[in-house]
TORPA-4810 file (N, C-alpha, C, O; in nm, 3 decimals):
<nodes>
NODE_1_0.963_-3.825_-0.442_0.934_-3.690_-0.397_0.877_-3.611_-0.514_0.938_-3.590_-0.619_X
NODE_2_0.746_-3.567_-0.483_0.696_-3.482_-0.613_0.729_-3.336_-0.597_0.702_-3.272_-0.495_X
NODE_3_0.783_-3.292_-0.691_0.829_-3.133_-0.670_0.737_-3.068_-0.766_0.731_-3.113_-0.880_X
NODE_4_0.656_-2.954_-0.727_0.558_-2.870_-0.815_0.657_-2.781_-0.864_0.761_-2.741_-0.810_X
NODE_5_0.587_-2.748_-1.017_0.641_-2.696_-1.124_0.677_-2.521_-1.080_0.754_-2.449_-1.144_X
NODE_6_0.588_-2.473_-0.938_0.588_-2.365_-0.914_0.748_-2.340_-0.801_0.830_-2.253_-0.771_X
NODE_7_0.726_-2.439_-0.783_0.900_-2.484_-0.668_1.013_-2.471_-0.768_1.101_-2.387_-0.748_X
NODE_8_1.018_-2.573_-0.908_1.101_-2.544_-0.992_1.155_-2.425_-1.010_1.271_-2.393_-0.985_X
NODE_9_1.013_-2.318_-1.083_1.019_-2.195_-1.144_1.114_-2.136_-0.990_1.223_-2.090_-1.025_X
NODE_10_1.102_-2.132_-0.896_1.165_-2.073_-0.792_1.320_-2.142_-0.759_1.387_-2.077_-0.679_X
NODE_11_1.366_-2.237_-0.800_1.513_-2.252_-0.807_1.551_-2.234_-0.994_1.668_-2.208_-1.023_X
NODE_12_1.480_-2.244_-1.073_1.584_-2.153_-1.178_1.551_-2.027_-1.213_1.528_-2.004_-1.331_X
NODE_13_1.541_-1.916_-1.107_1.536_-1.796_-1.135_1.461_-1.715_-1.129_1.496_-1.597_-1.137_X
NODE_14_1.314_-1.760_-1.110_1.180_-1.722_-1.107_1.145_-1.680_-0.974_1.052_-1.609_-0.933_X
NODE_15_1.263_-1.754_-0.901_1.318_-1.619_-0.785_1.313_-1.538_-0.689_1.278_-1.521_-0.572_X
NODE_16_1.407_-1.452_-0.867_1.405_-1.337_-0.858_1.315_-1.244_-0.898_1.336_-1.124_-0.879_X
NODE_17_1.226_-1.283_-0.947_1.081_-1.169_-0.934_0.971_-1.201_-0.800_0.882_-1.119_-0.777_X
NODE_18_0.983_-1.309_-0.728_0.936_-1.284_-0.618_1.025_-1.192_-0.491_0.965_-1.147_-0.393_X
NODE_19_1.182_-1.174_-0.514_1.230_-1.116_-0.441_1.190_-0.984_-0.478_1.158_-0.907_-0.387_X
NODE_20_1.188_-0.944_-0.594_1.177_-0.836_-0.640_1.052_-0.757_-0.541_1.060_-0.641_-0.499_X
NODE_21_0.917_-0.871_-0.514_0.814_-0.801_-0.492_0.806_-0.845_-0.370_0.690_-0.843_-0.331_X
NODE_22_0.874_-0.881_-0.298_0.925_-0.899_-0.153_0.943_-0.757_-0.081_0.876_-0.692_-0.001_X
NODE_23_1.113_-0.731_-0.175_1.153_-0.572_-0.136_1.053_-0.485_-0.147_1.065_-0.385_-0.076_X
NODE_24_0.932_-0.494_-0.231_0.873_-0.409_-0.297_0.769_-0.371_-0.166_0.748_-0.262_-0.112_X
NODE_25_0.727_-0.474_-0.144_0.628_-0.483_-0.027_0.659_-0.462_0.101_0.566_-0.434_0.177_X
NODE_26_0.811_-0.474_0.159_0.890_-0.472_0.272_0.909_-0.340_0.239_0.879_-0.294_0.349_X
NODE_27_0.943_-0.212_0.150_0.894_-0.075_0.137_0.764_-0.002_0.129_0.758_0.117_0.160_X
NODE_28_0.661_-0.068_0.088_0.552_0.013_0.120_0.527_0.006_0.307_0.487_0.091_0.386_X
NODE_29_0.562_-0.102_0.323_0.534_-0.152_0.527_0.593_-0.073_0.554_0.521_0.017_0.598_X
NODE_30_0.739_-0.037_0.556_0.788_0.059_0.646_0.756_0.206_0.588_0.816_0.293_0.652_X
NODE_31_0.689_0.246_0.501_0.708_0.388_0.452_0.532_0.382_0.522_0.508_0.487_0.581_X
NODE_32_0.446_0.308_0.524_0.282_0.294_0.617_0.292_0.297_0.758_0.198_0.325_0.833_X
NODE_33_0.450_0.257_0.805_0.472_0.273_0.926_0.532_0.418_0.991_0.531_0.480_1.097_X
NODE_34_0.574_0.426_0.881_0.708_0.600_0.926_0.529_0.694_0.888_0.490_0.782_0.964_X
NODE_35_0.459_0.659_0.783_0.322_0.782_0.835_0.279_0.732_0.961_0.263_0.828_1.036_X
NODE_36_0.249_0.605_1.029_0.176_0.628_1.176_0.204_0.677_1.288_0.134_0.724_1.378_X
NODE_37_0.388_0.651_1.268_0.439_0.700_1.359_0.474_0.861_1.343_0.511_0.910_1.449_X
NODE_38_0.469_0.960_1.223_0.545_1.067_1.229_0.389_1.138_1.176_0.388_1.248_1.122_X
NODE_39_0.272_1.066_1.197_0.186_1.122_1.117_0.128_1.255_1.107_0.092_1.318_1.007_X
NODE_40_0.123_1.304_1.316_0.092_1.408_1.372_0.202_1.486_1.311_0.183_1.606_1.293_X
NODE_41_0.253_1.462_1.296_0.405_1.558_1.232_0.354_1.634_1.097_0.365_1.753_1.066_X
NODE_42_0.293_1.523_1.026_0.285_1.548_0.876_0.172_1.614_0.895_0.087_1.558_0.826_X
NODE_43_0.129_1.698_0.949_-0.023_1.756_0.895_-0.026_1.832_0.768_-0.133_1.886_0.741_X
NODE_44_0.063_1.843_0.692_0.058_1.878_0.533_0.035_1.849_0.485_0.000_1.905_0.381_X
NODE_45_0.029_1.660_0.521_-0.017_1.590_0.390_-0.157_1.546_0.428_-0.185_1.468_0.336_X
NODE_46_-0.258_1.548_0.507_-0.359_1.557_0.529_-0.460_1.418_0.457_-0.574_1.394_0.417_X
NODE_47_-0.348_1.365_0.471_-0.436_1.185_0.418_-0.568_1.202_0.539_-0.567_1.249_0.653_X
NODE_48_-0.662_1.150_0.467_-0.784_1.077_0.568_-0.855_1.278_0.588_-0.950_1.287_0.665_X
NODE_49_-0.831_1.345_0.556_-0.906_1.482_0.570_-0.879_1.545_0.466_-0.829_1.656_0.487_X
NODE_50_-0.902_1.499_0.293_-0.857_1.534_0.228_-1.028_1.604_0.160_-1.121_1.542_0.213_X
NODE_51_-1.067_1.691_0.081_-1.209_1.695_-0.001_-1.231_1.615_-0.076_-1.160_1.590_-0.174_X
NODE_52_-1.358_1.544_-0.036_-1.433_1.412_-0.092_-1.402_1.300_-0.002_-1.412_1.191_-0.056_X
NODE_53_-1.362_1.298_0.137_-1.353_1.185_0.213_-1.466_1.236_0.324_-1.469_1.351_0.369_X
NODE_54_-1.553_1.137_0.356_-1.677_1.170_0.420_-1.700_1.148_0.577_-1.635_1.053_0.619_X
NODE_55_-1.760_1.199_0.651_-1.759_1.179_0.761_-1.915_1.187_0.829_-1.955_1.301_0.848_X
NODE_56_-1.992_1.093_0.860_-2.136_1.107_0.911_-2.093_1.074_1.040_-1.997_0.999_1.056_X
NODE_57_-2.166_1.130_1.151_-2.203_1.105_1.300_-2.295_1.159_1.357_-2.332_1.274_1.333_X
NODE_58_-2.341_1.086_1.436_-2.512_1.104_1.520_-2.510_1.035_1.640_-2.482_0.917_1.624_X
NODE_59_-2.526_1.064_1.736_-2.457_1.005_1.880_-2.382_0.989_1.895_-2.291_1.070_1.881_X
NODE_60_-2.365_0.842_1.943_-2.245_0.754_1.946_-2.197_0.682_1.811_-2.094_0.616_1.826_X
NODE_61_-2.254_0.683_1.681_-2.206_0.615_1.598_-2.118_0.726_1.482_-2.152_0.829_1.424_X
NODE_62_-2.017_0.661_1.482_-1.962_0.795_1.336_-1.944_0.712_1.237_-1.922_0.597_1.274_X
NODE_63_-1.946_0.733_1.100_-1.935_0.638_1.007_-1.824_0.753_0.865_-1.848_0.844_0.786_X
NODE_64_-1.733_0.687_0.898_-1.613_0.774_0.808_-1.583_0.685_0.648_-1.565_0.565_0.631_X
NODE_65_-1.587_0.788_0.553_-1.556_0.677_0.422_-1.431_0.755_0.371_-1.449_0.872_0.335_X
NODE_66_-1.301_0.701_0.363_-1.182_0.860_0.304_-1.186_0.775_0.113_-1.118_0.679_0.076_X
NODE_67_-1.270_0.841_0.045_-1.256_0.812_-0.067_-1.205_0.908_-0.130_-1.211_0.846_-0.236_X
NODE_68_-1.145_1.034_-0.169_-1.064_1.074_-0.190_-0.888_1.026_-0.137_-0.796_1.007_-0.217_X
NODE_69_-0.881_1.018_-0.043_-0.770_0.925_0.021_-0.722_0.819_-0.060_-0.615_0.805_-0.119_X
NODE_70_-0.842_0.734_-0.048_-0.813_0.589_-0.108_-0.828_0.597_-0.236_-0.818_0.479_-0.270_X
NODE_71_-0.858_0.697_-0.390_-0.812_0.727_-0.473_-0.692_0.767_-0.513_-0.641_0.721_-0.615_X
NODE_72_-0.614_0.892_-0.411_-0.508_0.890_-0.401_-0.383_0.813_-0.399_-0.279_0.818_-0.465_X
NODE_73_-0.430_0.737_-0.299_-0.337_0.609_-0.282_-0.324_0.537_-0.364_-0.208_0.514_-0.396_X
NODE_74_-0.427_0.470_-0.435_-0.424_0.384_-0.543_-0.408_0.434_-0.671_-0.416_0.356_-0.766_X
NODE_75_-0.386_0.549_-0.687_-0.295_0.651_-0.794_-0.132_0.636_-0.802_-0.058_0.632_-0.901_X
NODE_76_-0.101_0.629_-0.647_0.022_0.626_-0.629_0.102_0.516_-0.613_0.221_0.497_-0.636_X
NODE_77_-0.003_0.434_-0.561_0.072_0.285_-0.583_0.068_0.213_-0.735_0.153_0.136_-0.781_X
NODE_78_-0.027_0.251_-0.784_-0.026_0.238_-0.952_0.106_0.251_-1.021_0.177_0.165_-1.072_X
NODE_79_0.125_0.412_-1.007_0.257_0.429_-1.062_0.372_0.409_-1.006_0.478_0.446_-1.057_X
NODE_80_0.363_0.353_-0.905_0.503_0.265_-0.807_0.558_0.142_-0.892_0.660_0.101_-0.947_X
NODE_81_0.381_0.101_-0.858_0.384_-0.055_-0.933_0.430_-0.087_-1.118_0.462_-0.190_-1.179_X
NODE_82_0.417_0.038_-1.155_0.403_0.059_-1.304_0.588_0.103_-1.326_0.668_0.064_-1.410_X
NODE_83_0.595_0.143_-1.277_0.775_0.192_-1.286_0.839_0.095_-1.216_0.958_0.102_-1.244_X
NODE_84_0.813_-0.011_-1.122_0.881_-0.117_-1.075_0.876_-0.211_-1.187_0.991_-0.247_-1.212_X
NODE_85_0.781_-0.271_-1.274_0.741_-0.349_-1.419_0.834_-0.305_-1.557_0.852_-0.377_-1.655_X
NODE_86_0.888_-0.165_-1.534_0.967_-0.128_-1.659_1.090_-0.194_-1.661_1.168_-0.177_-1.755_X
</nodes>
């Protein structure tokens, strides 16, 4: 039976930093889920209609880009990710 060295690292201890980023990821899902569901709620926080997220439409086609949004976000998951590493 050949056992990879990456199977090893996962029974002596190596783990526990995939659990780590298990939990980590099993909290961003439900906190992406509590905005879809409570989102109409939150109109304070105004993700996706924030200044600098774009919106073109002409007939039937609309073409939306939320780049302010998706700066945001990746601001905040930065420093999630950066204080989970300390």
């Amino acid at each position: 039976l050949i056992v990879s060295r990456t199977w090893l690292n996962l029974m002596d201890g190596g783990g526990v930093q995939l659990g780590r980023w298990l939990i980590v990821f099993g909290i961003v899902f439900v906190v992406v889920g509590i905005l879809f569901v409570f989102g109409g709620k939150l109109s304070w926080l105004r993700l996706g209609r924030l200044p600098g997220d774009f919106a073109w439409g002409r007939g039937s086609v609309r073409i939306y880009f939320p780049l302010m949004t998706s700066i945001l976000l990746s601001l905040i998951l930065t420093l999630i990710f950066w204080l989970f590493r300390k």
